[in-house]
Residue, then its C-alpha position, 0 to 999 in steps of 0.5 A: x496463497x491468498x491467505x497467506x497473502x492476507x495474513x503477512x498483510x494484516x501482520x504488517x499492519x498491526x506490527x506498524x500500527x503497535x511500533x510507531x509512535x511518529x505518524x511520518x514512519x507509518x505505513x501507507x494503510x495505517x496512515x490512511x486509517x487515521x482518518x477514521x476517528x472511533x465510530x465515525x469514519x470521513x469516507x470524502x477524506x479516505x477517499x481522498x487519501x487512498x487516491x493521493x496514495x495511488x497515484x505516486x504508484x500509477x506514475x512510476x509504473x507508467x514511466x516504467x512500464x518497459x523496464x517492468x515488462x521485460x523483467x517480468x518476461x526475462x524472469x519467466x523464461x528458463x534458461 
């Protein structure tokens, strides 16, 4: 499961990254990896970018945390 997992991931990357040639339709980790320019990489500014990209995700699960709880609950049991 986790290599089907990684592959759907990284078939997604290199199909967003060939595809798009606006930088506002990339996704998020083709968005982030344009902050390492060649050889060098800003690991402040990565950094920095992969916590703006969380946090948007961090607040909507906490908001619906409820809602996503009981999905998870009511799909779990078989009727």
């Amino acid at each position: 499961m986790t290599d089907n997992t990684f592959l759907s991931n990284w078939n997604e990357f290199v199909l967003v990254f060939t595809l798009t040639s606006k930088p506002f339709l990339r996704s998020l980790p083709v968005g982030i990896n344009a902050f390492s320019e060649g050889l060098v990489i800003d690991f402040g500014l990565r950094f920095a970018s992969l916590s703006i990209g969380t946090v948007p995700m961090v607040v909507f699960y906490l908001i619906f945390r409820n809602q996503i709880e009981r999905g998870f609950a009511g799909a779990a049991v078989k009727e």
